[in-house]
N, C-alpha and C positions, 0 to 999 in steps of 0.2 A: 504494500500500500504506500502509495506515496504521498508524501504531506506537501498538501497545499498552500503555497502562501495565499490567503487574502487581503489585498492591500482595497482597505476603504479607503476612500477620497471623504475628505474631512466636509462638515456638514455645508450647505450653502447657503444657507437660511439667512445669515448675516446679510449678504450679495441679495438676494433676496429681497429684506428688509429695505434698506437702502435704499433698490432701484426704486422699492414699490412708493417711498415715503417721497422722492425725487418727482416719478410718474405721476403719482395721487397731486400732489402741488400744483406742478406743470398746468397738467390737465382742469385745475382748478380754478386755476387761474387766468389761465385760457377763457374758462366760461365768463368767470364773473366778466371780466373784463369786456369780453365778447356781449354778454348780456347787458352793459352800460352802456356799452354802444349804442345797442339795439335801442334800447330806451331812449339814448338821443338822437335817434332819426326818426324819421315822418310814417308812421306805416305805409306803405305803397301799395297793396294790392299784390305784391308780390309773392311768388314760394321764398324766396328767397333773397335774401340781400349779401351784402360784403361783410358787416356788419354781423351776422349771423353764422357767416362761414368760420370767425375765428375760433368760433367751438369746435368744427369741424375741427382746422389745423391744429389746434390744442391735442385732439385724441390722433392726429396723424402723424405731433410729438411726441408724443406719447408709448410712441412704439421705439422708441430707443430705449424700454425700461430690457426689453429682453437683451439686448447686444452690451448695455451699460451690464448687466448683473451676470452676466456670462462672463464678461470682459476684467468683472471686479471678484469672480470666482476662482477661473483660472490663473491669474497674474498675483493675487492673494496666495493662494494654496503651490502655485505651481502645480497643477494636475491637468491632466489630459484626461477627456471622456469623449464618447459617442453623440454627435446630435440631437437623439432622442433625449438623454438628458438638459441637454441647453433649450430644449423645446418644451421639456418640463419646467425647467428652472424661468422659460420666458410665462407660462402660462401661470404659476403662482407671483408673478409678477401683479400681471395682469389682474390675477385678486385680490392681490395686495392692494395696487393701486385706486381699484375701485373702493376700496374698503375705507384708504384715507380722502379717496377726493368725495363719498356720500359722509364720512366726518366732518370735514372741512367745510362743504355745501353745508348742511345742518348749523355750526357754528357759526357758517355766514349770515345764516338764516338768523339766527339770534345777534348779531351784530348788527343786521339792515334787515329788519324781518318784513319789509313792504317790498323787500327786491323781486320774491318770485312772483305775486301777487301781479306787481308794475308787470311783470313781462305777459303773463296773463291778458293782461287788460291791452298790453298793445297787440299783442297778439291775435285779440277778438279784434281790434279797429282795424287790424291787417285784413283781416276773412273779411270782416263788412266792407273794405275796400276793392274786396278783389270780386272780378264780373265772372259770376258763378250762379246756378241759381238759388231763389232765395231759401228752400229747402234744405239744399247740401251746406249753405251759410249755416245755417241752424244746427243742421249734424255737427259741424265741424267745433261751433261754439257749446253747444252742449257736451260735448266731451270733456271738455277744459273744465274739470270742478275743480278743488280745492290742492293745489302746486304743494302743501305741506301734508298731506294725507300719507297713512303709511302705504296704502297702494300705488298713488305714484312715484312714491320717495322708491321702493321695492322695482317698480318696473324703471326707474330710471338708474337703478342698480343693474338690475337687469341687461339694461341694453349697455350701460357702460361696458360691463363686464364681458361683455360677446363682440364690444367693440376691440378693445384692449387685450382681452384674453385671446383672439383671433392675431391680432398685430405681434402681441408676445410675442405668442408659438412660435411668428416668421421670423421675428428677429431675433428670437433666441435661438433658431436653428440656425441661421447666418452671424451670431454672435460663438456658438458654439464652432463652429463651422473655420470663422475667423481665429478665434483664439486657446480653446480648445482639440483641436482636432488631434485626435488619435493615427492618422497618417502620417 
């Protein structure tokens, strides 16, 4: 019988932490920011404005938590792993960061607690502005209840997390890929 060595690669959870507190911020920041904006411009009628897209590019920074926390494993530790780990290591990222940026939201929320409210409210003057008929108006403002309820705070977790936890995965297999490879 021959004895095996087992060489564990030490925990990554630290890299982890990090990225996610880094990610959760970023992306937070992105919004509020993004959603000040929003507030100071005219509702248009529009899907969409400039304005509104910095949330987008906030969560499309948001994807360097997987290549940062890959990047801060391997170079920390010195170790070499398989992708599939760096893909794991991006995707608890990913929940990591959702985790701090509905913290962070929440205590913004008690900081400026009329902010999500305001976005609410421009929001319905956007749909009333926009030529649609007057029925789907009505669907579309009737959905919008209460921006502090735990069902939307939960589905806005939600999609964060599918947003982020998607970009992870990539960039953690291309963070692994990059600085970890086993080749």
């Amino acid at each position: 019988m021959e004895n095996e060595q087992i060489q564990e690669n030490p925990s990554y959870w630290n890299s982890v932490i990090i990225a996610s507190l880094v990610v959760g911020i970023i992306v937070t920041a992105f919004a509020i920011i993004g959603g000040y904006m929003t507030l100071g411009s005219e509702p248009s009628g529009s899907f969409f404005s400039s304005a509104q897209l910095l949330g987008t590019i906030g969560c499309l920074v948001g994807a360097i938590g997987g290549v940062l926390a890959n990047w801060h494993y391997a170079k920390e530790y010195d170790v070499t792993y398989k992708i599939g780990k760096g893909a794991l290591i991006g995707l608890f990222v990913g929940l990591g960061a959702t985790v701090v940026s509905v913290i962070l939201g929440q205590i913004w929320n008690i900081i400026d607690p009329s902010f999500q409210q305001a976005l609410v409210d421009w929001n319905i003057q956007n749909i009333e502005a926009m030529q649609m008929p007057a029925e789907a108006k009505e669907q579309a403002i009737s959905g919008m209840e209460n921006p502090n309820s735990a069902k939307n705070i939960g589905l806005q977790a939600l999609f964060t997390f599918i947003g982020l936890g998607l970009l992870n995965v990539i960039s953690g297999l291309i963070g692994a890929k990059i600085f970890a490879s086993e080749e």
